[in-house]
VEXMILO-116295 format. One line per field, with one value per residue (C-alpha): residue in one letter; x, y, z. Coordinates in steps of 0.02 Angstrom, whole numbers, plus 50000, padded with zeros to 5 digits. Each point is the difference from the previous one (the first is absolute). Example, Ala and Ser with C-alpha at 12.3 -4.5 7.8 and 13.67 -1.06 7.14 Angstrom:
2
res = (A|S)
x = (50615|50069)
y = (49775|50172)
z = (50390|49967)
***
This chain:
316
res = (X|X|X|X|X|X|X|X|X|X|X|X|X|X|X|X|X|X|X|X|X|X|X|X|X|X|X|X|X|X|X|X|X|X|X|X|X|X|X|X|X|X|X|X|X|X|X|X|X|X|X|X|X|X|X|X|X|X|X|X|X|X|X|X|X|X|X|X|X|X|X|X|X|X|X|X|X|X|X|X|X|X|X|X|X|X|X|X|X|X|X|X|X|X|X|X|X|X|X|X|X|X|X|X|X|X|X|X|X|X|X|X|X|X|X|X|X|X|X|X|X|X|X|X|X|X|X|X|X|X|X|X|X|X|X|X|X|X|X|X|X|X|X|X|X|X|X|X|X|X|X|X|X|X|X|X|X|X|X|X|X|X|X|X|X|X|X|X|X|X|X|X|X|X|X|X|X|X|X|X|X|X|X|X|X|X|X|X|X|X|X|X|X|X|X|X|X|X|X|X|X|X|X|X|X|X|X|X|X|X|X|X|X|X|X|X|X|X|X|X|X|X|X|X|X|X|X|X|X|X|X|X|X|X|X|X|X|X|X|X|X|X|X|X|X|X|X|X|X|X|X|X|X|X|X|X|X|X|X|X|X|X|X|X|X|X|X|X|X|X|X|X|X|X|X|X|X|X|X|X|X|X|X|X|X|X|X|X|X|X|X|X|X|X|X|X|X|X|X|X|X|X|X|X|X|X|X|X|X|X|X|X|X|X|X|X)
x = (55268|49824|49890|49827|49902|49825|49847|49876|49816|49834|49900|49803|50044|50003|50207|49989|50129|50121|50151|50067|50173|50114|50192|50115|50189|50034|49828|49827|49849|49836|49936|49832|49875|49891|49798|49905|49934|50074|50035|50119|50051|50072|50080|50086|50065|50036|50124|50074|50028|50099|50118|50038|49912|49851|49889|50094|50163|49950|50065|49861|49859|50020|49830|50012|49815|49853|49908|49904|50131|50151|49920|49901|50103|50049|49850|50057|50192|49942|49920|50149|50151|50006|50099|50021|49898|50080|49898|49971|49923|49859|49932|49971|49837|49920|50094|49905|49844|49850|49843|49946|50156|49949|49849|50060|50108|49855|49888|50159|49988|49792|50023|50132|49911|49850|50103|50063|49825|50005|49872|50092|49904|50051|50170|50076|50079|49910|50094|49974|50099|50133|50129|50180|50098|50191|50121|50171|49980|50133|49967|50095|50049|50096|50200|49992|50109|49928|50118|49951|50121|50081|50028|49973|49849|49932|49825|49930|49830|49921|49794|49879|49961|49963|50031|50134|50081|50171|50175|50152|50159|50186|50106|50168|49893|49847|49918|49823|49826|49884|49818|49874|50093|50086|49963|50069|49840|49874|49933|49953|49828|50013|49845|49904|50001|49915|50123|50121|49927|49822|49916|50159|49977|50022|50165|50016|50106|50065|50068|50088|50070|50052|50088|50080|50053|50116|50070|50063|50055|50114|50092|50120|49883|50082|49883|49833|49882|49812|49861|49937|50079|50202|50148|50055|50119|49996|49877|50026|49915|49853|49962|49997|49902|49881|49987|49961|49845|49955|49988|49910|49881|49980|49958|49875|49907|50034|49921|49852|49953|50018|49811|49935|50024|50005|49989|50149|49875|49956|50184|50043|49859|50102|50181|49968|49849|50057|49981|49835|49955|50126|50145|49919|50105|50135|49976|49920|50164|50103|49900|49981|50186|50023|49840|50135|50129|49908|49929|50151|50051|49847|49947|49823|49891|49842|49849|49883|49813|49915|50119|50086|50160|50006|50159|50029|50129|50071|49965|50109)
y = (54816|49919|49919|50070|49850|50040|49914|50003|49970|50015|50128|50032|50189|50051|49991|49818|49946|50096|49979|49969|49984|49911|50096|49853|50050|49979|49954|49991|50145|49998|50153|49983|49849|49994|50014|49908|49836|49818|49986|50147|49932|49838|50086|50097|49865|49901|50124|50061|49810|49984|50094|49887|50113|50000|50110|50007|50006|50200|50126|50121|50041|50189|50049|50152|50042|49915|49977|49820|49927|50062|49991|49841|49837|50081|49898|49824|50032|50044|49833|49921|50081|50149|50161|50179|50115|50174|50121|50171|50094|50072|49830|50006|50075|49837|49865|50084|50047|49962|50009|50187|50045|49851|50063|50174|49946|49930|50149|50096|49900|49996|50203|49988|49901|50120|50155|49930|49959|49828|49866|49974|49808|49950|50060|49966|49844|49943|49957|49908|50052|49894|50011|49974|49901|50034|49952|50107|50129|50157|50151|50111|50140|50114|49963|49843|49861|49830|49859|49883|49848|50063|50148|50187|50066|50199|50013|50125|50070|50041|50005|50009|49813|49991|50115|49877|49951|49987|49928|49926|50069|49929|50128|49917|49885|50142|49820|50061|49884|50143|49923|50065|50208|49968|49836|49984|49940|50118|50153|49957|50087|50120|49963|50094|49963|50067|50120|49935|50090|50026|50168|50037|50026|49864|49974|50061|49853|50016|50168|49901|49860|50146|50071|49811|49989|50147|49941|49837|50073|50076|49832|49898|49854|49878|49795|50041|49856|50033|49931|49952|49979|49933|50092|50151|50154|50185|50065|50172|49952|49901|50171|50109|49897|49980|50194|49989|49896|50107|50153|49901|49967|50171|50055|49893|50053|50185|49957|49884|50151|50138|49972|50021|49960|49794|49892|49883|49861|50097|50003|49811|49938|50089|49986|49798|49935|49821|50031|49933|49973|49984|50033|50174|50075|49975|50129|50108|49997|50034|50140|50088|49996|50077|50147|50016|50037|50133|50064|50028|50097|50132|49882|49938|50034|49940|50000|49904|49998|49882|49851|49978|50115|50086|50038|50129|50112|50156|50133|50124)
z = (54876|49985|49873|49954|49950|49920|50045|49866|50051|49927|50049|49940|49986|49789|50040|49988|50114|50157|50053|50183|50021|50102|50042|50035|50096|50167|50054|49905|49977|49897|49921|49977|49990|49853|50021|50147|49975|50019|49800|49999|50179|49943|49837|50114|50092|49872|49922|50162|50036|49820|50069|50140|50136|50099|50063|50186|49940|49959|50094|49995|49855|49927|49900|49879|50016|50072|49838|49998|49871|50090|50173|49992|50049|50159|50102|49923|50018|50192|50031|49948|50075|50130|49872|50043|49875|49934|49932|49985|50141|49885|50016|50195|49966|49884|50128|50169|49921|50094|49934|50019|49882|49891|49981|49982|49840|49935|50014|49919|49855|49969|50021|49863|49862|50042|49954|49868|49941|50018|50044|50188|50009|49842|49966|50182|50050|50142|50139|50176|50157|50046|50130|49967|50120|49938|50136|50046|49870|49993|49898|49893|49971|49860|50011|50094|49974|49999|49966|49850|49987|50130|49911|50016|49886|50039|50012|49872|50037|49811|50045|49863|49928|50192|50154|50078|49839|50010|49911|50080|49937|50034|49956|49961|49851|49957|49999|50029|50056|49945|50025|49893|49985|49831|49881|49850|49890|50065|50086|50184|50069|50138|50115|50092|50177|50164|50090|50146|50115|50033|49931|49897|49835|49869|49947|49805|49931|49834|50062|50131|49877|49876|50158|50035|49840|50002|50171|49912|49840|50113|50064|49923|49985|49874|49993|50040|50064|49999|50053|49858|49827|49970|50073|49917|49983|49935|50108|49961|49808|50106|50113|49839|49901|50151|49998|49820|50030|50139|49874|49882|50108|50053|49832|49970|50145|49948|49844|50057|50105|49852|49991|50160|50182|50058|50123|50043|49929|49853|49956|50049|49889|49844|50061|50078|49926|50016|50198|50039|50200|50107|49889|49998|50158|49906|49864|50122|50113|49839|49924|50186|50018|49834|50038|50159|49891|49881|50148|50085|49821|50005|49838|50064|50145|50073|50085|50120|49943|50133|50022|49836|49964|49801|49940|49884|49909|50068|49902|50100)
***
C-alpha cells in the first residue's frame, strides 16, 4: 500500500492553484512539480519537506504532461538533487528541440491564429527559444508499469488536454493520479498543438480526449487525484457531464453560424468575449476542436479565402 499526499501550489493559470503529488510506501516519487519559478520552487519544497522528505530521498519524478504548471519545477528540483524523469514519449519531441523545430512550432501557431482570423502579433504569446537541459529522462509508453511508492501504477495514454497526457493506474486500488484528463470542478481545454511529426497533419484534439474518455470509462478507476482541484470519485458522472458540455457547445456554434459563414475569431468574440489578447488561443483551441467534431459529423464545412478559414453549415 502507499499514500498519495497532495501538494497544493499556486499557479498564475485562471485554475488558481495545481497539485503535485507525492506516493509514499516502500520508497518516495513526485508526480509533477508545480509552475517554474523560485516562489512555486520553495512551496514545493516546503511541503515535500513536511512530510519528512527531501528532494533526494525520491526515487524518480513521473510528469503527466509537460504543461508549464505540471512541467515547471523540474529545472530547480535538478539543481538540487540528481532524479530520474518519466514521461511520456510524445514529449521527446519538445525536450530535443533545436531551434529549426522551435521555430517551426512557432510558425504553426502564427499560421493558426491567421486562419482563424486572428491578429497573429497580438493574440500570440510570444515566446523566446530556450533549451532544456533535463538529465536521465525515460519515456513512456501505453501499458507500462512505473512503480510509485514502490508500487505498480499502468501507464494510460489518454491525449487531448496534451499529446503526451497520461494517468497512472494501480489496478488492485483503481487509485488514479489523472493530471489535467478528468477534474472534478471544470471542463479542461483540449489545445491545439503542432503535429509530432513534421508535415503531419495537426492533431484534432477534442476528438482525441472524447476518444480518451471512453478508454477510461472503461476501467475500474475508483479515488481519482487530479491535477488540479480535490480528490474525487464517480468518474463515469464527470465523463458524461463533460460530454454534455461538449454538446452544448456544439449547439451554440450551430446556431451562431445559422446566419452565415465565420471565422474561428468571429465565433470566439461571441462564445468568449471576456478573452482579450493572449487568453484568445484559448477559445480558439476550444471552438476548433468542437468545428472538428461537427466536421467530423457532415454538420459544417469550410473554406479557405486567402489565409483565413470560413466555416459554414452543410447544407447536404
Amino acid at each position: 500500500m502507499v499514500r498519495i499526499v497532495p501538494l497544493e501550489l499556486k499557479t498564475l493559470f485562471a485554475e488558481g492553484t495545481v497539485n503535485s503529488f507525492l506516493v509514499i510506501g516502500k520508497s518516495v516519487t513526485l508526480v509533477d512539480t508545480g509552475d517554474p519559478g523560485v516562489n512555486s520552487f520553495q512551496r514545493l519544497k516546503s511541503l515535500v519537506e513536511n512530510e519528512g522528505i527531501t528532494f533526494s530521498d525520491l526515487d524518480h519524478i513521473v510528469l503527466t504532461h509537460i504543461h508549464t504548471d505540471h512541467a515547471g519545477g523540474i529545472p530547480l528540483i535538478l539543481k538540487e538533487a540528481d532524479i530520474p524523469i518519466y514521461v511520456h514519449e510524445n514529449a521527446r519531441g519538445p525536450f530535443n528541440m533545436g531551434i529549426k523545430q522551435f521555430q517551426e512550432n512557432e510558425g504553426f501557431y502564427r499560421t493558426f491564429m491567421e486562419e482563424c482570423g486572428a491578429d497573429s502579433k497580438k493574440n500570440i504569446i510570444q515566446r523566446s527559444y530556450k533549451e532544456e537541459n533535463w538529465r536521465n529522462v525515460s519515456y513512456l509508453r501505453e501499458g507500462d508499469i512505473v512503480p510509485l511508492g514502490g508500487v505498480d501504477f499502468e501507464v494510460i495514454f489518454v491525449p487531448g488536454h496534451s499529446q503526451c497526457d497520461i494517468l497512472l493506474w494501480n489496478h488492485d486500488t483503481g487509485d488514479t493520479i489523472i493530471g489535467d484528463h478528468l477534474l472534478k470542478a471544470f471542463s479542461v481545454n483540449a489545445f491545439i498543438e503542432p503535429p509530432i511529426n513534421s508535415g503531419d497533419k495537426r492533431p484534432k484534439p477534442l476528438l482525441q480526449y472524447r476518444n480518451s474518455l471512453e478508454k477510461i470509462s472503461k476501467l475500474p478507476i475508483k479515488m481519482i487525484y487530479p491535477g488540479h482541484g480535490e480528490p474525487f470519485e464517480d468518474h463515469l458522472s464527470k465523463i458524461e457531464l463533460r460530454l454534455l458540455e461538449q454538446e452544448n457547445r456544439c449547439r451554440q456554434i450551430i446556431n451562431y453560424l445559422q446566419d452565415g459563414d465565420k471565422t474561428i475569431f468571429e465565433i470566439c468574440l461571441k462564445m468568449y468575449p471576456q478573452l482579450q489578447e493572449r487568453t484568445v488561443f484559448l477559445g480558439l483551441s476550444q471552438i476548433q476542436g468542437h468545428l472538428d467534431l461537427l466536421e467530423e459529423r457532415n454538420q459544417v464545412v469550410w473554406e479557405k479565402r486567402g489565409s483565413v478559414i470560413y466555416y459554414h453549415l452543410n447544407n447536404y
